[in-house]
FIKOLZA-1660 file (N, C-alpha, C; in steps of 0.1 Angstrom, whole numbers, plus 5000, padded with zeros to 4 digits):
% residues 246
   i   px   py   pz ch aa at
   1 9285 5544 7374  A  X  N
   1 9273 5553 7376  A  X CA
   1 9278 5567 7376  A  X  C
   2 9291 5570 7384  A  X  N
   2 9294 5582 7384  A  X CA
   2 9298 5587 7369  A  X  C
   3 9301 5573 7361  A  X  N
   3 9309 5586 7348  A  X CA
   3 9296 5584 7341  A  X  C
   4 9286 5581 7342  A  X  N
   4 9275 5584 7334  A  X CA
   4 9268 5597 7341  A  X  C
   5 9271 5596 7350  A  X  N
   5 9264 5608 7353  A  X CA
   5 9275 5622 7350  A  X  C
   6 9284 5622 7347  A  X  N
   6 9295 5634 7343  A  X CA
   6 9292 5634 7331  A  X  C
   7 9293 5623 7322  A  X  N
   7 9288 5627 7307  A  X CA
   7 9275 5627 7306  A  X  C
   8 9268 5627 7313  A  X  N
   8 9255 5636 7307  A  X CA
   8 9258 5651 7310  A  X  C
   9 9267 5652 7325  A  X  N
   9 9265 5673 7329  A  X CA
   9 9277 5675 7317  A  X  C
  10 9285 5669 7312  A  X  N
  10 9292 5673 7301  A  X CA
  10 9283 5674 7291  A  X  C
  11 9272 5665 7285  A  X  N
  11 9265 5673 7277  A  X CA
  11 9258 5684 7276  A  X  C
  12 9254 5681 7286  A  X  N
  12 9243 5690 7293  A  X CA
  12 9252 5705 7289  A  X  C
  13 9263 5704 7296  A  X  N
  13 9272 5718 7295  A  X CA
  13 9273 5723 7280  A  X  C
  14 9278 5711 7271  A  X  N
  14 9281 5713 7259  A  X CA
  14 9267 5717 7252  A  X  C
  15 9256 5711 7255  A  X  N
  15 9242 5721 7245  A  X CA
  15 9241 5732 7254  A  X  C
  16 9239 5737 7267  A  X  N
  16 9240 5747 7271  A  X CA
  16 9250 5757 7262  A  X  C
  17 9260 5754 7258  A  X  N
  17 9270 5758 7254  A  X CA
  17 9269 5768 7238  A  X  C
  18 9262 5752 7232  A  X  N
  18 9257 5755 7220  A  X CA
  18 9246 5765 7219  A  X  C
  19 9234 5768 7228  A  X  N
  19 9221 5770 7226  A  X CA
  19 9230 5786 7229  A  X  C
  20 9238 5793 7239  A  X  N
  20 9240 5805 7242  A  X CA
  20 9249 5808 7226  A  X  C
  21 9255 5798 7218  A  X  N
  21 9258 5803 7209  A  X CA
  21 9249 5809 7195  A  X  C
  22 9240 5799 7199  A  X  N
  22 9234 5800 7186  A  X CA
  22 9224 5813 7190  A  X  C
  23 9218 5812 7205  A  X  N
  23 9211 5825 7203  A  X CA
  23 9223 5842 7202  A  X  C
  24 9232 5844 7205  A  X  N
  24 9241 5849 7201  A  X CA
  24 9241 5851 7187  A  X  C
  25 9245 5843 7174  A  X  N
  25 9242 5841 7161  A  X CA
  25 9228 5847 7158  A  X  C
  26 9219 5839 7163  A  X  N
  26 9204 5844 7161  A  X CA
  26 9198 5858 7161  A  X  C
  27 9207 5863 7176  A  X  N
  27 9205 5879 7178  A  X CA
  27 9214 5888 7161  A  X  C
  28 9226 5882 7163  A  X  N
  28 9233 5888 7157  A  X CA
  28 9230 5890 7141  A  X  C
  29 9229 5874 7140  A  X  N
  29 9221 5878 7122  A  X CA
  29 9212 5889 7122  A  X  C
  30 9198 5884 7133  A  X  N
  30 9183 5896 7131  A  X CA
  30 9185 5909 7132  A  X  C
  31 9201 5914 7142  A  X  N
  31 9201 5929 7143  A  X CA
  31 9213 5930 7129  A  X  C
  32 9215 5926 7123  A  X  N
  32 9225 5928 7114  A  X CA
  32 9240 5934 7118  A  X  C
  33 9242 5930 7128  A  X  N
  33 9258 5936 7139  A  X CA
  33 9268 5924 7135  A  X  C
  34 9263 5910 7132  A  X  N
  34 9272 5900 7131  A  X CA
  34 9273 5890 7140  A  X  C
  35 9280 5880 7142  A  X  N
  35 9283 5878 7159  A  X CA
  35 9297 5868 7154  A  X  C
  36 9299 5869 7167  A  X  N
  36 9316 5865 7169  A  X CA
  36 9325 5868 7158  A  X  C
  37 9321 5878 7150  A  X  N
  37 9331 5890 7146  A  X CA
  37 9334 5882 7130  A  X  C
  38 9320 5874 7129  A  X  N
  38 9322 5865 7111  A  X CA
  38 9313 5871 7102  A  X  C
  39 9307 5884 7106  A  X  N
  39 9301 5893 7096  A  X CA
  39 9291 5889 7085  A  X  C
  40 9280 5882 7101  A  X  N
  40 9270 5881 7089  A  X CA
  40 9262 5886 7090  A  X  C
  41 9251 5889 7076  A  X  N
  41 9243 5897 7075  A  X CA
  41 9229 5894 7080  A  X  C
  42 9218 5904 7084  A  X  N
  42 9207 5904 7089  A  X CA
  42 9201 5897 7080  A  X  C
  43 9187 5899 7083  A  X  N
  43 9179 5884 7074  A  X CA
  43 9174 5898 7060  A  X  C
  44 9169 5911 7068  A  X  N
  44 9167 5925 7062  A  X CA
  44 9178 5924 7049  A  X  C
  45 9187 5926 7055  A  X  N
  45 9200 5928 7046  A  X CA
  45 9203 5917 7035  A  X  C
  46 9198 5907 7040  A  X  N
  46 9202 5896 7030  A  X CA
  46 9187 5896 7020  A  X  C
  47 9181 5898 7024  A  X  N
  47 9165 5897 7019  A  X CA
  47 9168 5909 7005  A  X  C
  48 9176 5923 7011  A  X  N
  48 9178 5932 7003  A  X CA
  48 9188 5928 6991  A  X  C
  49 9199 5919 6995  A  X  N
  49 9206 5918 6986  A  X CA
  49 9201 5905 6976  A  X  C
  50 9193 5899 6982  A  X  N
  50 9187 5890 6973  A  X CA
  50 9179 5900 6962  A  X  C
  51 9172 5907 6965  A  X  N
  51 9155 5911 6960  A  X CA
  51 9167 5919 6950  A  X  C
  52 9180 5928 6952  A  X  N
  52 9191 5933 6943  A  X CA
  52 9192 5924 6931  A  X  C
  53 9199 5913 6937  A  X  N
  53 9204 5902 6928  A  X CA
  53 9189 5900 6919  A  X  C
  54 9178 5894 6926  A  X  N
  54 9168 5895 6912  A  X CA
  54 9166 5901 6905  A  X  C
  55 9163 5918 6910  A  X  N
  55 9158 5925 6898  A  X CA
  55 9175 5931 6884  A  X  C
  56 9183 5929 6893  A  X  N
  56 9195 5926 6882  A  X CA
  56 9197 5916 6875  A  X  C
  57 9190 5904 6877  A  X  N
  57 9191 5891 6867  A  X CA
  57 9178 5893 6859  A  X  C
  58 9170 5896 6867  A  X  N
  58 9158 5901 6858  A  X CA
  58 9162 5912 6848  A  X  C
  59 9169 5925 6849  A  X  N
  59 9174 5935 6838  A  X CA
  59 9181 5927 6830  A  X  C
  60 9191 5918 6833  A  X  N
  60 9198 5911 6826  A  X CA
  60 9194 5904 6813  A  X  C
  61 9179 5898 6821  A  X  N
  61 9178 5886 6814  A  X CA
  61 9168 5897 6806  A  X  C
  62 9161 5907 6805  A  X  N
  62 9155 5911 6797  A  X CA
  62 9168 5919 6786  A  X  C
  63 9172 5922 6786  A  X  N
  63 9185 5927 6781  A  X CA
  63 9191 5920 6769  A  X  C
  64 9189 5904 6778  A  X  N
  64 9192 5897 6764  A  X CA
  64 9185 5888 6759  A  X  C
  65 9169 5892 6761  A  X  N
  65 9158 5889 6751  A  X CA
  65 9158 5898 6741  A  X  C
  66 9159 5911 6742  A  X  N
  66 9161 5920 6734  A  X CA
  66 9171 5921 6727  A  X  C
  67 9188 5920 6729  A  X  N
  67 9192 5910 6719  A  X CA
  67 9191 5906 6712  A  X  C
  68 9183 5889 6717  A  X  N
  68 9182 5881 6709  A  X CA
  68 9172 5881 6698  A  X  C
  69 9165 5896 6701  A  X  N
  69 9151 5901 6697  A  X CA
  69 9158 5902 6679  A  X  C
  70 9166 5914 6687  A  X  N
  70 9175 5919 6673  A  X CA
  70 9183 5909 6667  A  X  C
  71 9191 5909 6672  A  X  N
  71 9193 5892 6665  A  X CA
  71 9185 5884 6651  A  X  C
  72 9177 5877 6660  A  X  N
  72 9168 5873 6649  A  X CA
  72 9161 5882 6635  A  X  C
  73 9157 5894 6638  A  X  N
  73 9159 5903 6628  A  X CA
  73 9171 5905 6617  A  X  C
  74 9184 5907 6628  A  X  N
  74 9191 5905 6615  A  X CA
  74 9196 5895 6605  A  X  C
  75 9189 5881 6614  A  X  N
  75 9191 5867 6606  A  X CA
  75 9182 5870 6594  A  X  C
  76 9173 5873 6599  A  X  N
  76 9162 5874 6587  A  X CA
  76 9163 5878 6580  A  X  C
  77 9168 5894 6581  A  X  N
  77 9174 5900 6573  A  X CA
  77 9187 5895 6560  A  X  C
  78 9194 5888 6569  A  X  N
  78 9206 5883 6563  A  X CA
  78 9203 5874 6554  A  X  C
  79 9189 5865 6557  A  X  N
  79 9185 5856 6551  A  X CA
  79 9181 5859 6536  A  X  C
  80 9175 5868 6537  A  X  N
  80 9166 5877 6528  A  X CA
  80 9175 5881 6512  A  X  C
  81 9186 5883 6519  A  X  N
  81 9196 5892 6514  A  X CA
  81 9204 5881 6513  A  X  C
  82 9209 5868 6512  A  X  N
  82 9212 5857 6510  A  X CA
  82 9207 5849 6495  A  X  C
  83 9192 5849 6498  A  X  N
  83 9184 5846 6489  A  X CA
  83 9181 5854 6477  A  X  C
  84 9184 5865 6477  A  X  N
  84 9184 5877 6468  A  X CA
  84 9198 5875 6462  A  X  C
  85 9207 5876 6467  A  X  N
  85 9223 5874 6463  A  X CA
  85 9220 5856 6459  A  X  C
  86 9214 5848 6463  A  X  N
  86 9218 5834 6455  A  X CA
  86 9208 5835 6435  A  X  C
  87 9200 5841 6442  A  X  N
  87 9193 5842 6427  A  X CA
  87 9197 5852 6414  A  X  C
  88 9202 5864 6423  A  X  N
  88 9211 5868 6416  A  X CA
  88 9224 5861 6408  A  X  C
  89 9227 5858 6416  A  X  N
  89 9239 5847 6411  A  X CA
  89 9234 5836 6399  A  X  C
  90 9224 5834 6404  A  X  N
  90 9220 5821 6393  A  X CA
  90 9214 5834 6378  A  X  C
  91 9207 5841 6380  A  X  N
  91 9207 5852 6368  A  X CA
  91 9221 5852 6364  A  X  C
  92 9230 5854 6371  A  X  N
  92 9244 5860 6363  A  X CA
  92 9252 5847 6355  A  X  C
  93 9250 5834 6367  A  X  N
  93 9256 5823 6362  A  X CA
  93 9249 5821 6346  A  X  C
  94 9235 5823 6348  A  X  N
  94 9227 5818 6330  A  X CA
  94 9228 5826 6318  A  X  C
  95 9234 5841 6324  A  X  N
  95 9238 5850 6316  A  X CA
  95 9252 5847 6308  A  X  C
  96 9260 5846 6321  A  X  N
  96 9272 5834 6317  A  X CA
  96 9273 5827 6307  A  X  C
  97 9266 5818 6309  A  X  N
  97 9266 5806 6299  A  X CA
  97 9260 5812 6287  A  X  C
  98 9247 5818 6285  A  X  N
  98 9244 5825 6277  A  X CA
  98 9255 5832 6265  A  X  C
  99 9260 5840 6272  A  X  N
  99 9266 5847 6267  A  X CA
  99 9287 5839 6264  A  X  C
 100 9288 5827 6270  A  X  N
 100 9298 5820 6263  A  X CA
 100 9295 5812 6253  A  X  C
 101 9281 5807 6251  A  X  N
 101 9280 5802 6239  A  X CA
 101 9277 5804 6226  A  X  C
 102 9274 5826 6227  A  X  N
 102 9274 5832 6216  A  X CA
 102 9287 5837 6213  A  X  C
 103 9298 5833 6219  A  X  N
 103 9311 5835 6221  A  X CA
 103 9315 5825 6213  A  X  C
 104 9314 5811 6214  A  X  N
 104 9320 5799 6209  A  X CA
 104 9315 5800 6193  A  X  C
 105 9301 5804 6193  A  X  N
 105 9293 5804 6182  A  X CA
 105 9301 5812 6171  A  X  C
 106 9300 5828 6176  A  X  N
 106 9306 5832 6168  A  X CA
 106 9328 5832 6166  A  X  C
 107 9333 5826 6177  A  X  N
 107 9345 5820 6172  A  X CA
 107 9345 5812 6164  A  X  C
 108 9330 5804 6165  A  X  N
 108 9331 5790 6153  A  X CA
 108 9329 5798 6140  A  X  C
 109 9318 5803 6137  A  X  N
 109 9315 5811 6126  A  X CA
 109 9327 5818 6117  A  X  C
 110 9335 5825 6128  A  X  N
 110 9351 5836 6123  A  X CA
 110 9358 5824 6119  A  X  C
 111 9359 5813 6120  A  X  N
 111 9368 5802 6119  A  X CA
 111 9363 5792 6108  A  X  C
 112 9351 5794 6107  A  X  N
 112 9345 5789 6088  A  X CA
 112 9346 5795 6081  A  X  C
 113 9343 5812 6085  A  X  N
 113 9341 5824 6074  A  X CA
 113 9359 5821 6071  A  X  C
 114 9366 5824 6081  A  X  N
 114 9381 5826 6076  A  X CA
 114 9393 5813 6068  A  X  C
 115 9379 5798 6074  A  X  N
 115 9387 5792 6064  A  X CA
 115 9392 5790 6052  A  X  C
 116 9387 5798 6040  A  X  N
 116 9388 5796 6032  A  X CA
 116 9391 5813 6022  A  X  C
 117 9392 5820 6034  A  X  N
 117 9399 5832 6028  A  X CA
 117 9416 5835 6028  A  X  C
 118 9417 5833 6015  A  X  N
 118 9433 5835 6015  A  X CA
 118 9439 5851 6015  A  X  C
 119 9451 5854 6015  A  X  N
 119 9457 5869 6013  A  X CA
 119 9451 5873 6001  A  X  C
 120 9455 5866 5990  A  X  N
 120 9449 5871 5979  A  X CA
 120 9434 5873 5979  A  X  C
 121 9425 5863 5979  A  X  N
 121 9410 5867 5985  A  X CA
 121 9406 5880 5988  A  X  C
 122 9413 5883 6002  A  X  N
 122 9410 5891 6010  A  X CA
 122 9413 5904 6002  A  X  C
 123 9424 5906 5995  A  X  N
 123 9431 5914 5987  A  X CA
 123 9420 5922 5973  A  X  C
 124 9415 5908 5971  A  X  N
 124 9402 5913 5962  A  X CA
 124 9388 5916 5969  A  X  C
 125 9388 5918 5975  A  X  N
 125 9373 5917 5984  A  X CA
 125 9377 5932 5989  A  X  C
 126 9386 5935 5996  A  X  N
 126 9386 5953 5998  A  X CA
 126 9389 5956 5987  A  X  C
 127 9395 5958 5979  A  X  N
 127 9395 5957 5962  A  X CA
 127 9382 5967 5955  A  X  C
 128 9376 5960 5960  A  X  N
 128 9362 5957 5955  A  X CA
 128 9353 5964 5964  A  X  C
 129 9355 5964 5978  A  X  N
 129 9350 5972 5989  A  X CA
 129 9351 5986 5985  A  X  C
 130 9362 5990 5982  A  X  N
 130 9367 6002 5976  A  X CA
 130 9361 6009 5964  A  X  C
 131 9361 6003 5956  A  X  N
 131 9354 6001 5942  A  X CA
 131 9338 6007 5942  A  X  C
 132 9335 5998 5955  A  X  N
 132 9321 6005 5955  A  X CA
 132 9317 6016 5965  A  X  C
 133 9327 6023 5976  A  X  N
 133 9322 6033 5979  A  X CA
 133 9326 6041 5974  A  X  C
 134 9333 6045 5964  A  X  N
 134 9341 6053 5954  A  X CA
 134 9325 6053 5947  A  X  C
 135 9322 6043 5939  A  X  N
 135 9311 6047 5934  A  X CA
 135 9295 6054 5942  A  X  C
 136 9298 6048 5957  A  X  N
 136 9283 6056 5961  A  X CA
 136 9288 6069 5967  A  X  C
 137 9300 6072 5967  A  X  N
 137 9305 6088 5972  A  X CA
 137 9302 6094 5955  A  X  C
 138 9305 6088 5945  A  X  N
 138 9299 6096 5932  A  X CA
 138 9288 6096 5929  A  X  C
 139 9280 6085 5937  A  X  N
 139 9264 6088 5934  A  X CA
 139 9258 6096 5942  A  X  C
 140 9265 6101 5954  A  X  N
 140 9256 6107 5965  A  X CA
 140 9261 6122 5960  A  X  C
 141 9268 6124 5955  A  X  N
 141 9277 6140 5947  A  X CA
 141 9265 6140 5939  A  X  C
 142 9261 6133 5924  A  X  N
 142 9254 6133 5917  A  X CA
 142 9241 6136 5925  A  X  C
 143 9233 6132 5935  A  X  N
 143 9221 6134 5941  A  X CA
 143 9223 6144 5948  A  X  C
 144 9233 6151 5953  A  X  N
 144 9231 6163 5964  A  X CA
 144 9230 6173 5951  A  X  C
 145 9238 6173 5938  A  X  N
 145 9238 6185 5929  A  X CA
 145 9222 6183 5924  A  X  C
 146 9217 6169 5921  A  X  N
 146 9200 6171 5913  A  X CA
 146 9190 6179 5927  A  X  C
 147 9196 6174 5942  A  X  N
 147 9186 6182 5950  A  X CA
 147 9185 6196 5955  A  X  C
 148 9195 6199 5949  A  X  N
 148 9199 6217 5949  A  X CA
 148 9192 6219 5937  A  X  C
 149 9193 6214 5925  A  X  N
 149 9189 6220 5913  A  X CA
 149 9175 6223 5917  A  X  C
 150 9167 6209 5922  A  X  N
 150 9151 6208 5921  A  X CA
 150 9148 6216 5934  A  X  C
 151 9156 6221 5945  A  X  N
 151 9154 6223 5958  A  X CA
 151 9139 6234 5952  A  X  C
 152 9138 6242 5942  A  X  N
 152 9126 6248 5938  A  X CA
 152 9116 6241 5939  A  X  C
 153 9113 6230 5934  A  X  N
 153 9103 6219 5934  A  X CA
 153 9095 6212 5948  A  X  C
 154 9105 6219 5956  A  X  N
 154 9096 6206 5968  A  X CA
 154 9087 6219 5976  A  X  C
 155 9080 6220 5974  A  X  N
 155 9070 6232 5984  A  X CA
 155 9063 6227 5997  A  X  C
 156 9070 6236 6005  A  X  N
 156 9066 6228 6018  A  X CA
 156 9059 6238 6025  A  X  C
 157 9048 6232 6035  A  X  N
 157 9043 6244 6045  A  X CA
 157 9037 6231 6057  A  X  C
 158 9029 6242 6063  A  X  N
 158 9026 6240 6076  A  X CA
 158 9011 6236 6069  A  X  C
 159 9003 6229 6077  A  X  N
 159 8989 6225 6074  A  X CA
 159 8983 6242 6081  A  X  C
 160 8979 6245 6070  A  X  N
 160 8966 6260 6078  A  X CA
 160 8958 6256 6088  A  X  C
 161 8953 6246 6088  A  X  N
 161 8941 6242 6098  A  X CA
 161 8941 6231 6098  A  X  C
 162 8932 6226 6108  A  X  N
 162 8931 6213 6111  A  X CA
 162 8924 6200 6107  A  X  C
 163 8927 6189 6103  A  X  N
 163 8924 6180 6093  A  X CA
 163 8929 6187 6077  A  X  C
 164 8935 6194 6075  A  X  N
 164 8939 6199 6062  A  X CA
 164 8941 6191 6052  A  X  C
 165 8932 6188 6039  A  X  N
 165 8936 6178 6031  A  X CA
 165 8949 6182 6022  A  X  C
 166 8957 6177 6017  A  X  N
 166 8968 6183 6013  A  X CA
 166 8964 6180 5998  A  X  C
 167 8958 6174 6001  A  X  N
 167 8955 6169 5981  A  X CA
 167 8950 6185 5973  A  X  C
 168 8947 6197 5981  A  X  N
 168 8941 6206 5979  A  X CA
 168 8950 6215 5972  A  X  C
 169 8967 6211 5980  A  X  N
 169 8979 6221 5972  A  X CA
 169 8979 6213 5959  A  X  C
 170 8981 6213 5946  A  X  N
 170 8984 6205 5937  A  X CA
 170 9000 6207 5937  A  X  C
 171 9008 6214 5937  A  X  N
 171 9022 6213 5941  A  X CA
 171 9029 6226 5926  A  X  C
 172 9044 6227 5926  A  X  N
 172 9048 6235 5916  A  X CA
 172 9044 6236 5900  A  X  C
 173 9038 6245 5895  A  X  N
 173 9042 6242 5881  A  X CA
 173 9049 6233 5872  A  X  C
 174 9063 6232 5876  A  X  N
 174 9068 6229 5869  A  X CA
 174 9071 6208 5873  A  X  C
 175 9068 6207 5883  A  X  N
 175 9066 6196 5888  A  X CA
 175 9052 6186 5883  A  X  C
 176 9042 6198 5878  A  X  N
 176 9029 6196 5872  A  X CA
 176 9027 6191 5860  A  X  C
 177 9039 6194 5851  A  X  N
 177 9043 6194 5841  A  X CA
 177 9054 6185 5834  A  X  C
 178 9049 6179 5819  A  X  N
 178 9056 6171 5815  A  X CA
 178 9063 6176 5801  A  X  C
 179 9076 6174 5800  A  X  N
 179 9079 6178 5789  A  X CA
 179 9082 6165 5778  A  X  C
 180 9078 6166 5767  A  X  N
 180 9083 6156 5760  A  X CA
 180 9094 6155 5749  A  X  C
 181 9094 6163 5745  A  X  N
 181 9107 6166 5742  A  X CA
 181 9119 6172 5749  A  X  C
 182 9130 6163 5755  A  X  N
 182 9136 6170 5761  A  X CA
 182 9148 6182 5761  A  X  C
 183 9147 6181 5747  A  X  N
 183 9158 6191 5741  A  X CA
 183 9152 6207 5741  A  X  C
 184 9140 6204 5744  A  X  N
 184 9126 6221 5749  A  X CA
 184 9129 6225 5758  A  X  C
 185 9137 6216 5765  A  X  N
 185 9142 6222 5785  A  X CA
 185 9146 6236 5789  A  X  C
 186 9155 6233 5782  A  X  N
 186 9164 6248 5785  A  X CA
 186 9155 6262 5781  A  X  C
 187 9147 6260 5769  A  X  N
 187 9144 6266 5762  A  X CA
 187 9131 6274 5768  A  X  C
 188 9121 6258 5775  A  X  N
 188 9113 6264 5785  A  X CA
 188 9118 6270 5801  A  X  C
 189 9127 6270 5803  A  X  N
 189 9129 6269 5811  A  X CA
 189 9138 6286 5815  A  X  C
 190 9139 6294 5800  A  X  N
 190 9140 6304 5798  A  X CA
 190 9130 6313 5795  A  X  C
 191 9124 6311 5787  A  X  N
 191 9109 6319 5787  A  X CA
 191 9101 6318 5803  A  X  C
 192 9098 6306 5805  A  X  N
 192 9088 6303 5817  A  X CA
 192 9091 6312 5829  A  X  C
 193 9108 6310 5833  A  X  N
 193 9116 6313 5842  A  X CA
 193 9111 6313 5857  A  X  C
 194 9106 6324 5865  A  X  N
 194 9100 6321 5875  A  X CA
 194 9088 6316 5874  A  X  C
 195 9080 6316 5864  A  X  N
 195 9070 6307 5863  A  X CA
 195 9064 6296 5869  A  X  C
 196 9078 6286 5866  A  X  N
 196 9079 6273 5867  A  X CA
 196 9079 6269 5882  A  X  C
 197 9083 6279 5893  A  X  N
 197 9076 6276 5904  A  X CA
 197 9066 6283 5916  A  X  C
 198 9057 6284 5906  A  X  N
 198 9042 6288 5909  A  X CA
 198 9036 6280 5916  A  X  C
 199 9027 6283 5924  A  X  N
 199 9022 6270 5933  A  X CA
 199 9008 6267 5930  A  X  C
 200 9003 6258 5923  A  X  N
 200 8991 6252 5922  A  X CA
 200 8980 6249 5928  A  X  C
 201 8971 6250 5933  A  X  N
 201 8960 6254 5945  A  X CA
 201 8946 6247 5936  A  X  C
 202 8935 6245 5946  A  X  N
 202 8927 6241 5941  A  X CA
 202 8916 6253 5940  A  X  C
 203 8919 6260 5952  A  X  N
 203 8909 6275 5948  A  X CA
 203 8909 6283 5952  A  X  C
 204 8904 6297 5953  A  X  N
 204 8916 6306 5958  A  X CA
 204 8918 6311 5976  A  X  C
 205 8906 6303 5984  A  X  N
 205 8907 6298 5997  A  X CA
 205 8915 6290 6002  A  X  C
 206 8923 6281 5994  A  X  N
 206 8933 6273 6001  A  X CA
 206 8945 6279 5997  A  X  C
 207 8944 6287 5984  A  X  N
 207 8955 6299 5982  A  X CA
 207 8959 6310 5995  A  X  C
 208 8947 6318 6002  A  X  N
 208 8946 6324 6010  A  X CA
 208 8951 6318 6027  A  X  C
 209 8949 6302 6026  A  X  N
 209 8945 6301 6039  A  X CA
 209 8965 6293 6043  A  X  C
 210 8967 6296 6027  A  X  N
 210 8986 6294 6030  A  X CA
 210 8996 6307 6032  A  X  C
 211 8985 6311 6022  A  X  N
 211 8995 6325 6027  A  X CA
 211 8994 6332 6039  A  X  C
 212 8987 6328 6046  A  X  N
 212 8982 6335 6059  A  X CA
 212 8984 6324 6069  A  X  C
 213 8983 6308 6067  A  X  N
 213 8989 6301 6081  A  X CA
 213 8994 6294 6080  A  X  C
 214 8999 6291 6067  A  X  N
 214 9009 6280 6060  A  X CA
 214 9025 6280 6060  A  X  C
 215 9026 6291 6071  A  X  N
 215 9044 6290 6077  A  X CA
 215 9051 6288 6066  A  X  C
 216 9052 6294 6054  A  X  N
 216 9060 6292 6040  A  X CA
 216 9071 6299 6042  A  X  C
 217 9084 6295 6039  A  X  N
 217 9093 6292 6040  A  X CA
 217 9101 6309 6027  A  X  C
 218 9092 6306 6020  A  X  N
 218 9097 6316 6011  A  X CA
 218 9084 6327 6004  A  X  C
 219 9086 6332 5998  A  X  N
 219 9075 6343 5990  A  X CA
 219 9074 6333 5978  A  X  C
 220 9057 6331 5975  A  X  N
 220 9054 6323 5963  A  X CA
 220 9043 6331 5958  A  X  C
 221 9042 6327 5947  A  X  N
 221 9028 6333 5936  A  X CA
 221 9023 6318 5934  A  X  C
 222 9003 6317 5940  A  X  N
 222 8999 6305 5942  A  X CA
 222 8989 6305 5930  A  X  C
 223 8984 6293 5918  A  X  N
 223 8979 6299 5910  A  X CA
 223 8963 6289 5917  A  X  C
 224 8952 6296 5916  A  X  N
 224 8942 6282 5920  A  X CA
 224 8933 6281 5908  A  X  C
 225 8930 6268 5907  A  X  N
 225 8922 6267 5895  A  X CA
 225 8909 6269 5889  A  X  C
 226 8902 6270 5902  A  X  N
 226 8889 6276 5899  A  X CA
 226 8892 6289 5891  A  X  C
 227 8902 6299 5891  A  X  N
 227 8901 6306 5883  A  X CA
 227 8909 6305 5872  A  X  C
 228 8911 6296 5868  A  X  N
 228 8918 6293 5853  A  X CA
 228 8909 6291 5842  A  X  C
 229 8913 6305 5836  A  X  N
 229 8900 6304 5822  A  X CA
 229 8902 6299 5809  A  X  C
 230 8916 6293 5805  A  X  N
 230 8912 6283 5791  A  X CA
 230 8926 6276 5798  A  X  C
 231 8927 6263 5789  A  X  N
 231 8941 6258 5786  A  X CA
 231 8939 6257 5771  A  X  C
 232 8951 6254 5767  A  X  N
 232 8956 6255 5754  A  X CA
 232 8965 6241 5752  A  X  C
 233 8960 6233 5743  A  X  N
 233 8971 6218 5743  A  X CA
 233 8969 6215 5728  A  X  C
 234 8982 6213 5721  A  X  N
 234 8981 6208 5711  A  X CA
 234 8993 6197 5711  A  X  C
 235 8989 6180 5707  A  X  N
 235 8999 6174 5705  A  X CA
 235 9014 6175 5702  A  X  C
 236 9015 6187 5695  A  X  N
 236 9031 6193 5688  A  X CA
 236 9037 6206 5700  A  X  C
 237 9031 6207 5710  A  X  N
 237 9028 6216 5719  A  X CA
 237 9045 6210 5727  A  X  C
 238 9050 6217 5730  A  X  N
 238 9063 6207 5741  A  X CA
 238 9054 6205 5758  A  X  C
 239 9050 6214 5759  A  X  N
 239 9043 6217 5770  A  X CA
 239 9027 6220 5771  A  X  C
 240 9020 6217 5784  A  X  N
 240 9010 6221 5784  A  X CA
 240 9008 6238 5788  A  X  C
 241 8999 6245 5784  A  X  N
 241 9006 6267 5786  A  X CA
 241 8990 6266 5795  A  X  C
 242 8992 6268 5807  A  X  N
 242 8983 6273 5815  A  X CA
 242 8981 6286 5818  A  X  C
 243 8966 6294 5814  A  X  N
 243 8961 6306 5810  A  X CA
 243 8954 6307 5831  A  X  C
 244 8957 6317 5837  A  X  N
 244 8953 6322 5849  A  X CA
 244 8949 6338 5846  A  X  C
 245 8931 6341 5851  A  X  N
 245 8930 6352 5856  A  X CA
 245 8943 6357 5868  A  X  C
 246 8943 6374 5860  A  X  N
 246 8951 6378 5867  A  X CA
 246 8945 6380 5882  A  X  C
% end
C-alpha cells in the first residue's frame, strides 16, 4: 500500500513538474524571450516569419511563371524559325538536285559533242571560225563606209505635234528617186548636188510645222508638193526632174 501510494506522489510530483514546465515554455514562446535558454520564437514572430516565407515563395513562384512565360515564347519562336530553316533547306536540297542534273546533262552532252571530234577536226572548225569573222569584220567595214555615204539620206526629226502622221514627210530627194541607168550616178549627182537632199513634204504646213518643232538636227531646204507646178518624165529621161515654185 505504502509504495503505491509513493508512486502516485511521485507522479503527482513528476506532472506537477511537467505542467510548471510547460507553462514556462508557454509564457516563453507567447512573450517571445524563449525559455530555458532554447530560443524559441513567439507565436507573433513565427507567424511573421511564416507570412515572410509566403510572400517570398509567392515572389518566387511568380518569377518563374514569367520565365516560363518567356520561355515558351522563345520555343515558339525557335519553332517558327525551325520550320522556316527546314523548308528552306528542302528549297535548297530541290535546287540541288535540280541543278546536278543539268550538270550530268550537260557533262553528257560535252562527252557526245566531243566524241567524235578529233585534233584535226577541231583544227578545221576554227579554221573556218576564222574564215568567217574575217569575212563579217569585211562586211561590217563595207556597211559602216555605205552608212556614212548615205548618212545624207536618213532625215530625222522630232514629231511637231501630237498624233503626227509621218507619212506627211515623204523623205529626201534623192531617196525619192530612181535612177536607171546607173552609169548617170555620178553625173547626177554632180549637177543635182545639194539638191539631192531636199526634204519632201506634203504641203507647205508640215514644211513649216518642222522647221519650227521638228528638232532637226541640221539646216534643210523642205520642198512640199502642193506647190509643185509641172513634172517632166520622159522614158529616156535617167531621172525623174522635179519643177518647185520658188
Amino acid at each position: 500500500m505504502r509504495d503505491s501510494s509513493d508512486a502516485a506522489a511521485d507522479a503527482l510530483a513528476a506532472a506537477e513538474k511537467a505542467v510548471e514546465v510547460a507553462e514556462v515554455t508557454l509564457q516563453g514562446v507567447t512573450s517571445g524571450s524563449g525559455a530555458g535558454g532554447d530560443g524559441n520564437k513567439s507565436l507573433q514572430t513565427q507567424l511573421g516569419d511564416a507570412t515572410s516565407a509566403i510572400a517570398s515563395a509567392d515572389a518566387d513562384a511568380k518569377a518563374a511563371a514569367l520565365k516560363a512565360k518567356h520561355a515558351e515564347k522563345e520555343l515558339s519562336a525557335k519553332k517558327k524559325q525551325r520550320a522556316a530553316k527546314e523548308k528552306e533547306g528542302d528549297k535548297l536540297s530541290k535546287d540541288l538536285s535540280a541543278a546536278t542534273a543539268k550538270r550530268d546533262a550537260a557533262v553528257d552532252a560535252y562527252e557526245n559533242a566531243s566524241g567524235g571530234c578529233t585534233p584535226d577536226r577541231l583544227a578545221e572548225l576554227e579554221a573556218s571560225r576564222d574564215f568567217a569573222e574575217r569575212n563579217v569584220r569585211a562586211a561590217q567595214e563595207k556597211v559602216d563606209v555605205l552608212c556614212g555615204q548615205l548618212a545624207g539620206l536618213d532625215f530625222k526629226f522630232k514629231d511637231p505635234e501630237a498624233k503626227f502622221d509621218r507619212g506627211r514627210v515623204k523623205g529626201v530627194v534623192a531617196a525619192l528617186m530612181k535612177v536607171k541607168d546607173p552609169a548617170m550616178s555620178t553625173a547626177l549627182e554632180v549637177v543635182a548636188a545639194g539638191k539631192l537632199y531636199q526634204v519632201v513634204v506634203d504641203t507647205e504646213v508640215t514644211g513649216k510645222a518642222l522647221l519650227s518643232r521638228g528638232q532637226l538636227q541640221k539646216r534643210v531646204t523642205i520642198i512640199p508638193l502642193n506647190k509643185v507646178r509641172s513634172i517632166h518624165w520622159s522614158p529616156y529621161d535617167p531621172v525623174r526632174v522635179v519643177n518647185a515654185d520658188p
